[in-house]
Steps between C-alpha positions, in 0.01 A plus 500: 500500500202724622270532186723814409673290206848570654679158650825517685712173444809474790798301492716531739820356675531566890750772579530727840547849441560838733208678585626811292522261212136370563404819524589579170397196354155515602454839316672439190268226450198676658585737208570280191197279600292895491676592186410132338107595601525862348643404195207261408257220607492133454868514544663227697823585766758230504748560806826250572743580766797250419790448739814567270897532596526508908371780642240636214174417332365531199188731470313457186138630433291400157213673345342564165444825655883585542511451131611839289157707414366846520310428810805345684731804373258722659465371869870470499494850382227621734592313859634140465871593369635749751361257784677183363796714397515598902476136606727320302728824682374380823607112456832637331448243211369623121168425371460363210251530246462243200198708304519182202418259763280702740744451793663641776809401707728581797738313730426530842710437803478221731650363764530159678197357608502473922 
């Protein structure tokens, strides 16, 4: 935390990815972290990264922010959806958006570990 009210909480299993991959990952959460701090202040970003089946983990980001509103609607509306929409293309894997819980969610590839 900076003073800006925003906290990012990471969990996270170790996984090697490609560089394309990491590439990708890096913006997607570049831009859901963004989006989080559009949508409102105060909010708090939970992000785990949890090895699943062989070969894939487990993306899964948590705000308040992600949350269904009018503000959230419109920066998805405005800039945040087509981006994300583009990513998720990139990494070949659907995003998915829970907008009860506030959360987002997408498996990523991995590979073993040298």
């Amino acid at each position: 935390d900076t003073g800006s009210g925003f906290a990012v909480v990471l969990r996270v299993d170790q996984a090697a990815v490609s560089q394309d991959v990491a590439t990708s990952v890096a913006f997607l959460l570049t831009e859901l972290a963004e989006l989080a701090l559009t949508v409102g202040g105060g909010q708090i970003l939970h992000v785990d990264a949890t090895a699943e089946e062989r070969g894939w983990t487990r993306l899964t980001l948590t705000s308040p922010a992600y949350v269904r509103s009018d503000a959230f609607i419109a920066q998805l509306d405005e800039r945040y959806g087509r981006v994300l929409l583009g990513l998720s293309r990139q990494l070949r894997e659907a995003l998915n958006h829970d907008p009860v819980t506030g959360t987002y969610d997408i498996r990523v590839p991995t590979r073993p570990a040298d």
